[in-house]
C-alpha positions in Angstrom: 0.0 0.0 0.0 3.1 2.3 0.7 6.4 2.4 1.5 8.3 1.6 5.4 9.5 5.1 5.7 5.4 6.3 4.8 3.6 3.9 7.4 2.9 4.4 10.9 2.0 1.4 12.4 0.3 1.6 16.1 2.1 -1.1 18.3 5.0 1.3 17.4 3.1 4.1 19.6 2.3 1.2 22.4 -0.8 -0.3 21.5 -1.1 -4.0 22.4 -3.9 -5.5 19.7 -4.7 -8.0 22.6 -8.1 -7.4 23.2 -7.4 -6.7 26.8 -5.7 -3.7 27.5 -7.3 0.2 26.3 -5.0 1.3 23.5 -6.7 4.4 22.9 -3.9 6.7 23.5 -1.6 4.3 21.5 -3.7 4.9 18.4 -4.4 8.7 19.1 -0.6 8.8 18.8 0.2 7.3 16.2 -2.8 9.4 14.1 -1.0 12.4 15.3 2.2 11.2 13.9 0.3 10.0 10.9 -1.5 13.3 10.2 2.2 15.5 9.8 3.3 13.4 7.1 2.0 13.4 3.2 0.3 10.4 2.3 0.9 8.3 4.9 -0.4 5.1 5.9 -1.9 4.3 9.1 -1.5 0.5 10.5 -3.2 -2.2 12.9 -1.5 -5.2 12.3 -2.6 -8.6 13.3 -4.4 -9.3 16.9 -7.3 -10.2 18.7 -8.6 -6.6 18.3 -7.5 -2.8 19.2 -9.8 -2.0 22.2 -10.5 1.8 22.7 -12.7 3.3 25.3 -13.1 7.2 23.1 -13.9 8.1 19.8 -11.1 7.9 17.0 -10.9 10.6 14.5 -8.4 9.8 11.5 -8.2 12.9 9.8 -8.5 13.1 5.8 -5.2 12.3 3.6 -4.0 9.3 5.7 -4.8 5.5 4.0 -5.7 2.6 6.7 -4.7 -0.6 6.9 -6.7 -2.8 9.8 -5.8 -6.3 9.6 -7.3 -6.4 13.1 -10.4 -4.8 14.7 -11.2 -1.7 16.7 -13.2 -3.2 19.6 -15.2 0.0 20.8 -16.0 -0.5 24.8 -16.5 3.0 25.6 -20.8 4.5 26.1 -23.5 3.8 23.9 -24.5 6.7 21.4 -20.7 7.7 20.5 -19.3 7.3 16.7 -16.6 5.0 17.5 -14.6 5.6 14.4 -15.0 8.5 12.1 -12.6 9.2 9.2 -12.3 12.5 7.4 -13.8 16.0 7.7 -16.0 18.1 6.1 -13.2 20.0 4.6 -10.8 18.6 3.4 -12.4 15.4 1.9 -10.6 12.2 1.2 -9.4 12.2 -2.2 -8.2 8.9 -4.1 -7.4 7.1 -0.6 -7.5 3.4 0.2 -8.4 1.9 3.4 -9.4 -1.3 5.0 -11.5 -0.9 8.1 -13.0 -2.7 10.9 -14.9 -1.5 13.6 -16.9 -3.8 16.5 -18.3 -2.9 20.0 -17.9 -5.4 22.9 -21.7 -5.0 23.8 -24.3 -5.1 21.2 -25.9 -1.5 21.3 -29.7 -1.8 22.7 -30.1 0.7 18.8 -31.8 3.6 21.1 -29.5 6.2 19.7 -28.8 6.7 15.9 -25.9 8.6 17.5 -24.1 4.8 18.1 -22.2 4.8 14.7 -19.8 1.9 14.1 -17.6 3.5 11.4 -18.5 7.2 9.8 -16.8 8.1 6.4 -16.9 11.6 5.6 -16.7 13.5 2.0 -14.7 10.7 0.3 -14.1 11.3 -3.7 -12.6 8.7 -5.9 -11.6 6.5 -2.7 -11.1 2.6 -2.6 -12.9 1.5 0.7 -12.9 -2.0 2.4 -15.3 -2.4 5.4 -14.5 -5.7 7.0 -16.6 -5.7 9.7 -18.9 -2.8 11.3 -20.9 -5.1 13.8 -23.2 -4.3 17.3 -24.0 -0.6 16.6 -27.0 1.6 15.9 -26.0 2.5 12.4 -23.0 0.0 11.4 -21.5 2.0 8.6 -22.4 6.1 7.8 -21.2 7.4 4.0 -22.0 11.2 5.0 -21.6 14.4 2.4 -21.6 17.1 4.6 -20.9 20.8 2.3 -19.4 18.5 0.1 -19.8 15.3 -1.8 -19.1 11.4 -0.8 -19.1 10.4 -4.6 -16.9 8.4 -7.2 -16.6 5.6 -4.6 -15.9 2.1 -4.3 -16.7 0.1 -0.9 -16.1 -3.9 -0.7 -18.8 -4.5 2.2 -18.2 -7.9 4.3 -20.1 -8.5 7.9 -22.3 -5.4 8.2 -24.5 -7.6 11.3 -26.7 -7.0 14.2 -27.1 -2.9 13.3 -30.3 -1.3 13.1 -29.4 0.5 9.8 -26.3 -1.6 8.4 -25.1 0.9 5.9 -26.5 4.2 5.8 -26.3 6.6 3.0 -27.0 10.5 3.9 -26.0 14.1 3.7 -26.0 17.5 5.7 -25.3 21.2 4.7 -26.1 20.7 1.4 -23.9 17.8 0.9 -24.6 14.7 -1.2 -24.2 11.0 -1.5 -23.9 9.8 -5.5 -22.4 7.9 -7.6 -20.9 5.3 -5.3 -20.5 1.5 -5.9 -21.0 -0.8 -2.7 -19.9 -4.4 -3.6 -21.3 -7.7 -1.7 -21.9 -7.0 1.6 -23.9 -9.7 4.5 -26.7 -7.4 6.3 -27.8 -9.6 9.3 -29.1 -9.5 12.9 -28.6 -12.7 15.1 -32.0 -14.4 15.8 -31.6 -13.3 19.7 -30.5 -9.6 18.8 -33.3 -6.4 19.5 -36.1 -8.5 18.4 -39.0 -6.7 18.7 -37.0 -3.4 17.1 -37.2 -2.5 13.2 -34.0 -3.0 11.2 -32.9 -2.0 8.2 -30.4 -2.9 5.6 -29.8 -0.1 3.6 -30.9 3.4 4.3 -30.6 6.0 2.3 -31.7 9.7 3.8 -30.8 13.1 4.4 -29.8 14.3 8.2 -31.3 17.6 7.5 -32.7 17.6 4.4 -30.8 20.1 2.4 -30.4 17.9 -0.5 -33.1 14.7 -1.2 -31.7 13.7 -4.2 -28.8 11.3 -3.5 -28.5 9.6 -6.4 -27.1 7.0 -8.6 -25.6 4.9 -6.0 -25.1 0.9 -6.9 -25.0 -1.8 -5.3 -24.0 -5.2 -6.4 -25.3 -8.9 -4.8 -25.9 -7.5 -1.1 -26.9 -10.4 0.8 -30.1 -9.7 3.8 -30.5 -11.5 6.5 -32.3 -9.2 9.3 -34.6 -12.3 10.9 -37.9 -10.8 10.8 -40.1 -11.5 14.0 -43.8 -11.1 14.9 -44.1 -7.7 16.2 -41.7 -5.6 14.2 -42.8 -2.5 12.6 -40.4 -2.6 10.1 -37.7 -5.1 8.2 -36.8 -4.1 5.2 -33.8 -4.7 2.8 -33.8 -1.1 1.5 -35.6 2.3 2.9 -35.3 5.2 1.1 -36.6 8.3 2.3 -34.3 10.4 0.1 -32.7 9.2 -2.8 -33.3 8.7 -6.8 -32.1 6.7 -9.8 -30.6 3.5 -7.2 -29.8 0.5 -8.0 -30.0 -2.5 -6.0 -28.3 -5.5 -8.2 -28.9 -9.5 -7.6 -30.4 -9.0 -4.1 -30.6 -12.2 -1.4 -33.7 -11.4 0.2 -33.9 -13.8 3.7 -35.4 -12.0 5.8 -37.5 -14.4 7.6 -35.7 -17.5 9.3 -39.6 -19.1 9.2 -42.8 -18.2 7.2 -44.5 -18.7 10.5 -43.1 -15.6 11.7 -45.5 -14.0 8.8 -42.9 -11.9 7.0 -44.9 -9.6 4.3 -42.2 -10.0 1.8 -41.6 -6.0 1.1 -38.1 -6.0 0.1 -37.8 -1.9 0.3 -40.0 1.2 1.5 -39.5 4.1 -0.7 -40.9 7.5 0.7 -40.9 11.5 0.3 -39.9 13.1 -3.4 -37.6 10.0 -4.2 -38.1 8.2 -7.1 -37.3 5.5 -10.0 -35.1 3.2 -7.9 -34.9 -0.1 -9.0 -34.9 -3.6 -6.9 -33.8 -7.1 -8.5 -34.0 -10.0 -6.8 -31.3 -12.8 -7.1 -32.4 -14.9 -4.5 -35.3 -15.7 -2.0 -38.7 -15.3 -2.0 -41.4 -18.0 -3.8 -44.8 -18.3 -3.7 -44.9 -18.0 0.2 -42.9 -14.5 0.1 -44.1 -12.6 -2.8 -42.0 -9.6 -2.9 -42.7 -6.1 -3.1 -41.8 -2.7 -3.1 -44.0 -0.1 -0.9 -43.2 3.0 -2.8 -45.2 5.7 -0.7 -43.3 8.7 -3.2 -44.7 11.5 -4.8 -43.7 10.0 -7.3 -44.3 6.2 -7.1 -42.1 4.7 -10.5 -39.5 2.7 -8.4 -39.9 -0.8 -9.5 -39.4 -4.3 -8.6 -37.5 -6.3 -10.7 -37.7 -10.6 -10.2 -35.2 -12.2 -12.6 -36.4 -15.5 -12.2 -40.0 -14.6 -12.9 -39.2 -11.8 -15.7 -41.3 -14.3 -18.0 -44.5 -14.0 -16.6 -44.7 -10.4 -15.2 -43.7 -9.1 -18.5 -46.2 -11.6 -20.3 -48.4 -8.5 -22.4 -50.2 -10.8 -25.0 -53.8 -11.7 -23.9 -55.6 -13.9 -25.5 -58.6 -14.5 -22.9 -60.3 -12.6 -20.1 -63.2 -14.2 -18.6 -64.7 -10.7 -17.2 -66.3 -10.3 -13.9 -67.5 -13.4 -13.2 -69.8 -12.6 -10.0 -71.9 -10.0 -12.3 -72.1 -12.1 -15.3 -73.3 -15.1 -13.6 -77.0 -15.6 -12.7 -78.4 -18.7 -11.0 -79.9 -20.8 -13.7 -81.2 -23.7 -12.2 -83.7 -25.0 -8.9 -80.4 -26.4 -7.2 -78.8 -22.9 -7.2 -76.2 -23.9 -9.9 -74.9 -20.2 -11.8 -73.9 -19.9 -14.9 -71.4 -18.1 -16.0 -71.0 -17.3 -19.7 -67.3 -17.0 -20.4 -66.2 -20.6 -18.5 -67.1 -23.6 -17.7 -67.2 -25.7 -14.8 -65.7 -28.9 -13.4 -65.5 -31.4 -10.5 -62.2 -32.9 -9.5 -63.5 -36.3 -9.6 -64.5 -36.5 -13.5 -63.2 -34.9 -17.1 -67.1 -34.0 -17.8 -67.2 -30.3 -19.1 -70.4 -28.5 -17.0 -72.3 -25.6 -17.9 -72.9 -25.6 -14.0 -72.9 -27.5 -10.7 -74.6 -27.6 -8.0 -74.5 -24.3 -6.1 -73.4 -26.6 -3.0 -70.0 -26.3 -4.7 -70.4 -22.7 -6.5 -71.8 -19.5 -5.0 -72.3 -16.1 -6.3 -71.6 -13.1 -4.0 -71.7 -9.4 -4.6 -68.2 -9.5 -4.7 -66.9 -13.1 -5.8 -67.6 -16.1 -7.0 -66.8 -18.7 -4.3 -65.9 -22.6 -5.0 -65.4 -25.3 -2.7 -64.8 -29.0 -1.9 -62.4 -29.4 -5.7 -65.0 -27.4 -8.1 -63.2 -25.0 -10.4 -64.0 -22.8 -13.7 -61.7 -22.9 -16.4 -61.6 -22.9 -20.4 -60.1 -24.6 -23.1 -57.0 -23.3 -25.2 -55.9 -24.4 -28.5 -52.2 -24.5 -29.4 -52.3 -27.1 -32.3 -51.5 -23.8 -35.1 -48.6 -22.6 -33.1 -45.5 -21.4 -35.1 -43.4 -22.1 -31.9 -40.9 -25.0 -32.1 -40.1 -25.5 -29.1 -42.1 -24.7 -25.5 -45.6 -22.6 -25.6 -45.4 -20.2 -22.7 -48.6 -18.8 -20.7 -49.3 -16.9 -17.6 -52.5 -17.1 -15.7 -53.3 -13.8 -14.1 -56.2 -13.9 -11.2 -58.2 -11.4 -8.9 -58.9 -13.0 -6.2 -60.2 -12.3 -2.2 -57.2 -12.1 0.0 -56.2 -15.4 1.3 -58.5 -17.4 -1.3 -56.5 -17.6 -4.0 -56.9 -21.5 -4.7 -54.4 -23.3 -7.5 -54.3 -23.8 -11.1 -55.0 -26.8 -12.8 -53.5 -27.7 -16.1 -55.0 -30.8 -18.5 -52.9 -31.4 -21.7 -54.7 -33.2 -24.6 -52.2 -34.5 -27.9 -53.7 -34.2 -31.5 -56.4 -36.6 -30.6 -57.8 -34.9 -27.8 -56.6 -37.7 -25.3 -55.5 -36.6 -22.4 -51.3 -36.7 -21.6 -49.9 -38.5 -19.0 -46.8 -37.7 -17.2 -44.2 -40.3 -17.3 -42.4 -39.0 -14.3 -38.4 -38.1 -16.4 -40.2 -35.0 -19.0 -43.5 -33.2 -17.4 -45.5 -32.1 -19.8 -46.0 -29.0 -18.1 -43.5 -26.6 -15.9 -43.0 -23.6 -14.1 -39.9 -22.0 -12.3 -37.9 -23.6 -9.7 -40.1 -21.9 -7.2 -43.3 -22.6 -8.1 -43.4 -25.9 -9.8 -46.4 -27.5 -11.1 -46.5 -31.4 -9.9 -48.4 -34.1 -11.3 -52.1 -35.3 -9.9 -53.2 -38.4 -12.0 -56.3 -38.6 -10.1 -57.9 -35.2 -10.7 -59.8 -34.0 -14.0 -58.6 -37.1 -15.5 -54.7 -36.0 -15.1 -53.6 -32.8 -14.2 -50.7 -30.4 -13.1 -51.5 -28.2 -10.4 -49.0 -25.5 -8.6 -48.1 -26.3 -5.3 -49.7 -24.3 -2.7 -52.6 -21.4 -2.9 -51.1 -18.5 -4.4 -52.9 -15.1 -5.5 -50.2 -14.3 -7.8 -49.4 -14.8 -11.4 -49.2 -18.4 -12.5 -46.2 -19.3 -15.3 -46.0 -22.1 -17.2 -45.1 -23.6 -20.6 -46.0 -26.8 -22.3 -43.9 -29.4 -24.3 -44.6 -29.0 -28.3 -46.4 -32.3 -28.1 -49.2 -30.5 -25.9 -51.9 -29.4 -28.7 -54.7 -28.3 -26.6 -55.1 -27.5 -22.8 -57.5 -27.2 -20.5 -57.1 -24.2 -17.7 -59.0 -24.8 -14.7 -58.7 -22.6 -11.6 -60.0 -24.7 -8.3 -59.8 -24.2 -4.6 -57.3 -25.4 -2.9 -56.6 -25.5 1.1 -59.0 -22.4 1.6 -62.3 -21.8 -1.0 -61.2 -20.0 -4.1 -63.0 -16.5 -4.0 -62.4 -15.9 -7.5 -63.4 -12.1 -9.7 -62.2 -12.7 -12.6 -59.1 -14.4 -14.8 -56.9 -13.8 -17.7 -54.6 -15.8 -19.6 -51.3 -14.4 -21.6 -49.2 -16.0 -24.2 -45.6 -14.9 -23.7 -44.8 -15.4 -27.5 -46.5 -13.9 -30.4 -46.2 -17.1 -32.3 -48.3 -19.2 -30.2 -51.5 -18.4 -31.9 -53.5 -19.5 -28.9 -56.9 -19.9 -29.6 -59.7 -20.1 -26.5 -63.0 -21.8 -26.2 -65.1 -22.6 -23.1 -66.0 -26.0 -24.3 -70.0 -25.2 -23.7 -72.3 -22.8 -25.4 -69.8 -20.4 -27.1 -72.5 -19.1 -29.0 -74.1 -17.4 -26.2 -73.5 -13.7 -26.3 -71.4 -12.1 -23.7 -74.0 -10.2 -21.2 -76.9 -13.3 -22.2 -77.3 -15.8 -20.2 -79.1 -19.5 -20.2 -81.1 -21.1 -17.8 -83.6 -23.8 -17.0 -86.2 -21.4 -15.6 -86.7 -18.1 -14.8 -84.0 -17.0 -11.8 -85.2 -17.4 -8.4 -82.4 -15.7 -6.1 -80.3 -12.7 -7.3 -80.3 -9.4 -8.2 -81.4 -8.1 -11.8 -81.6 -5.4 -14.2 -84.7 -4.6 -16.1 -83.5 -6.1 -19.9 -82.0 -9.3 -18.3 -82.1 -12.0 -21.3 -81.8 -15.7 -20.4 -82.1 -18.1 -22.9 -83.7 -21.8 -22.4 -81.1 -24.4 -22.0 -83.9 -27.4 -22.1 -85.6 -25.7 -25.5 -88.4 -28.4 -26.1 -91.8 -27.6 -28.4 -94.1 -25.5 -26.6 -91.7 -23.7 -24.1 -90.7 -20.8 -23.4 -87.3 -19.6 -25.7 -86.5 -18.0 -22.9 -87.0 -15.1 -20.5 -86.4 -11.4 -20.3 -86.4 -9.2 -17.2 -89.3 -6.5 -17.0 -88.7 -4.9 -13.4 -85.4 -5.0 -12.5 -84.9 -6.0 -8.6 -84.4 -9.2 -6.5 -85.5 -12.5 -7.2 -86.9 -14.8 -4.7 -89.8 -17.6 -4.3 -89.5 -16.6 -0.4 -93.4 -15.1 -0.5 -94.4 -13.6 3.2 -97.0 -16.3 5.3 -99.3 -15.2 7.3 -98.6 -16.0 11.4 -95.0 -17.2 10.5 -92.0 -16.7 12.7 -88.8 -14.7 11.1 -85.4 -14.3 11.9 -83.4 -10.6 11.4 -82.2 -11.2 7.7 -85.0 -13.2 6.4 -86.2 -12.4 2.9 -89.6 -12.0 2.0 -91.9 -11.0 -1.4 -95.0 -9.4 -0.8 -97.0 -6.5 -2.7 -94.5 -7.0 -5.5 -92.0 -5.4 -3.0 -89.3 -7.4 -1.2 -88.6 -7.1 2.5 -86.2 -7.9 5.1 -86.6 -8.3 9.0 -84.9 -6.2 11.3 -86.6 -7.2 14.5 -87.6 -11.3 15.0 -91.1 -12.2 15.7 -94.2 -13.5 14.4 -95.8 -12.2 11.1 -99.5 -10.8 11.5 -102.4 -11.0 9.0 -101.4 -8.4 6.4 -98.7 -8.7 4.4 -96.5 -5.7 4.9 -96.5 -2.6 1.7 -94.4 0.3 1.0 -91.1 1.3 1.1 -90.1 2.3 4.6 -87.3 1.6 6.8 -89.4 0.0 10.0 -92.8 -1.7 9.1 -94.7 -3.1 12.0 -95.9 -6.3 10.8 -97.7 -8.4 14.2 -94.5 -8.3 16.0 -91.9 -8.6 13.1 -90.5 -4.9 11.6 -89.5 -5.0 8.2 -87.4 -2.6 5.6 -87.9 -2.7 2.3 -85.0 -3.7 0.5 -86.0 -3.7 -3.5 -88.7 -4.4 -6.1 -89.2 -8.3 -6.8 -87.3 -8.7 -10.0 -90.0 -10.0 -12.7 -89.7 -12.2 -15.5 -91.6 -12.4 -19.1 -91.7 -15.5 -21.4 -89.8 -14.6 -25.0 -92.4 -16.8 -27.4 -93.0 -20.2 -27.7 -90.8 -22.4 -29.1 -93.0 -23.9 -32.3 -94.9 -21.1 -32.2 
């Protein structure tokens, strides 16, 4: 690093490296000495550690070698080592640091700072170790820049801000390039306190634009607990254009521990930071970013999933399925024009089921005990070679996302069997579809409920398959679905396998709905057409629908239904009914000791023609 005659090592000046005795006034010295000579080099050779009891200050213009720690014993809330000044900075210097306190900081006092480099410019920075403090490592710009920077970052552990990036007195923090790095917190360390990785901020304010800063395969382990308000890999509260290359993300030891999976928090006027993932995460930690900015264009980037979230080509969208479905049969089975339905047990292909297994809901549709909804899709004209790629994108209630089934039929429309060396169908490492011989006739189903977007391609001998989207451990509360082709060439094609010549918006039915909610203009369309029936029925008054009709001395329940006076009501107080039906539209109707509120009109159903006729 530089010559004998240039290096000032500090067991010259008395200091022991033993871990036992205080060699702060050793070192002090020996920066003195340092600090009168032109580039100089400052060293702590070999030890157990340099144990100091008082701040050290190494002044800019002086390189440091520390083959052996600084062991800080001294009070909480004290920088232990700070090197340069505001003025002047550290130009073109090299330096290998260390810095670790003998008692793990209880993180109280952002004023506990492991190591703190001040307005460093073109510098060549190693940070062996900055462990036990508050803030482990501090890259401040104060009235001046800390820019043009390289840092090789190695054990960065059990800090409430590992690294943190900042800037006072209109100072900045750009253009530096941190390398590697381990950002962890022992599973026994401050575990009900938030910790952060990287931070990147402003002390006063004065500048909110740090900017530009890299860094390259930083590794996060901060051991998430219950409880914490915060654990994050990244915060940013002031800083744009950042880059945050080949991330591990492990912040949670356990997926018990609940762990939301938001990788950075990005807040204030910062903005268009970017966040790749190299490692971590899966289907039980779906990353995020929670950019609360003014300007919210920071993004997440996940390499090993770049497939499906950039997967623009629809070819199918089954629209909201809870509106466009009306019940269309005496056992409460819905219809739904844009899918069709199935039961895990058989390859039949259902217009519905029983409504035991599907329910509509203002808000959802919700299936149960293995029913799903799915479609078919065509690949037999593809102009791929090689693997046909899809994603299946979902809205679905919270915690109800169910799985994805996939059938694959050959030329012949017989369905493919996995032979256990070559599935027929696959997904990425961490969300692998695995084979079910026993449902829907043969089937490959993703591994555990997941709300998020499903990836998967299928082997060029796969001409036709059949997408079905089923519950799974919880109901499947399902809105609606989409499906994507990732390459143009595919030249999917997609069919619901029953009555695709039912207009979207028209429904068919066995009878005229008996539970639901309608417009006036409703159109259903017979599905048991026979000579002399009705081709179907159209709706006159719009309202609810419901053979519930009020009875005379009948006892009711708060929530029961009732038609009378072509108005329907609902109870509000229990009791028994009296002798006239209750009328009108108010809010509390005395009816013998029941009180009713209207609710709506009963919906009302006309015959179109006779078939014959």
């Amino acid at each position: 690093m530089a010559s004998a005659t240039d290096s000032f090592n500090v067991k010259d000046f008395g200091a022991t490296g033993g871990g036992v005795n205080d060699d702060t006034a050793a070192i002090l010295q020996a920066i003195s000495a340092a600090s009168k000579v032109t580039n100089s080099v400052l060293v702590f050779p070999s030890g157990v550690g340099y144990n100091i009891s008082q701040p050290i200050t190494i002044p800019a213009g002086i390189d440091v070698e520390m083959v052996a720690p600084l062991i800080y014993t001294g009070t909480d809330n004290i920088t232990a080592l700070t090197v340069g000044s505001a003025s002047p900075s550290n130009l073109s210097r090299k330096m290998r640091l260390q810095v670790k306190r003998k008692f793990t900081s209880d993180w109280s006092n952002e004023n506990s700072i492991g190591i703190k480099l001040i307005n460093f410019d073109q510098c060549n920075v190693e940070i062996v170790q900055a462990i036990g403090f508050c803030i482990g490592v501090q890259c401040m710009g104060s009235n001046g820049g800390f820019a043009y920077n390289k840092l090789v970052l190695q054990d960065l552990s059990n800090n409430k801000v590992a690294l943190d990036l900042t800037n006072e007195k209109n100072g900045w923090c750009n253009e530096n390039l941190y390398l590697n790095g381990r950002f962890w917190v022992n599973s026994g360390v401050n575990t009900a306190l938030s910790r952060y990785g990287v931070r990147i901020t402003s002390k006063d304010g004065t500048y909110t634009e740090n900017n530009n800063n890299v860094f390259l395969k930083p590794c996060f382990e901060l051991q998430y607990k219950r409880g914490q308000q915060a654990c994050l890999c990244a915060l940013i509260e002031h800083g744009t254009n950042n880059r945050f290359l080949s991330i591990r993300a492990e912040n949670s030891a356990s997926a018990s521990e609940g762990w939301d999976g938001v990788v950075a928090k990005v807040l204030n006027e910062s903005s268009e930071n970017l966040f790749e993932i190299g490692f971590g995460g899966g289907e039980a930690y779906p990353f995020s970013v929670d950019d609360q900015s003014k300007f919210p264009v920071s993004k997440l980037v996940l390499p090993r999933s770049y497939l499906r979230d950039e997967a623009n080509l629809p070819i199918f969208s089954s629209g909201p399925l809870h509106r466009l479905g009306a019940y269309a049969r005496g056992d409460n089975a819905p219809y739904m024009p844009t899918v069709h339905v199935a039961r895990y047990n058989s390859t039949d292909v259902n217009r519905y089921v029983s409504g035991t297994y599907v329910e509509l809901t203002p808000d959802y549709i919700e299936l149960r005990d293995g029913t799903s909804v799915g479609v078919f899709v065509d690949t037999s004209n593809t102009n791929v070679a090689g693997l046909k790629r899809f994603v299946i994108r979902k809205d679905c209630a919270d915690g109800f996302g169910g799985r994805v089934n996939v059938v694959c039929y050959d030329g012949n429309g017989v369905i493919l069997t996995d032979d256990g060396n070559n599935p027929y169908v696959k997904g990425y490492s961490n969300s692998r579809p695995y084979w079910v011989g026993s449902e829907y006739g043969g089937c490959y189903k993703n591994g555990q409920d997941s709300e998020g977007d499903f990836y998967f391609a299928i082997r060029p001998e796969v001409k036709k398959i059949r997408v079905l989207l089923s519950d799974g451990s919880n109901n499947l509360r399902l809105r609606s679905f989409s499906i994507y082709q990732v390459d143009p060439d595919v030249n999917a094609t997609v069919m619901t396998g029953v009555e695709d010549s039912v207009p979207l918006g028209v429904n068919i039915a066995e009878q005229p709905p008996y539970k639901g909610s309608f417009k006036a203009g409703k159109l259903f369309f017979n599905s048991l057409p026979s000579v002399g029936s009705a081709s179907g029925w159209i709706c006159t008054t719009g309202g609810i629908a419901t053979n519930n009709s009020w009875v005379a001395g009948k006892a009711y329940s708060v929530g029961n239904q009732v038609k009378a006076n072509g108005n329907v009501y609902q109870a509000i107080v229990a009791g028994k009914s009296g002798s006239t039906a209750p009328s009108g539209t108010g809010s509390s109707i005395s009816d013998g000791t029941v009180k009713w509120k209207y609710v709506d009109k009963v919906a009302v159903f006309a015959s179109i023609g006779t078939i014959g006729k």
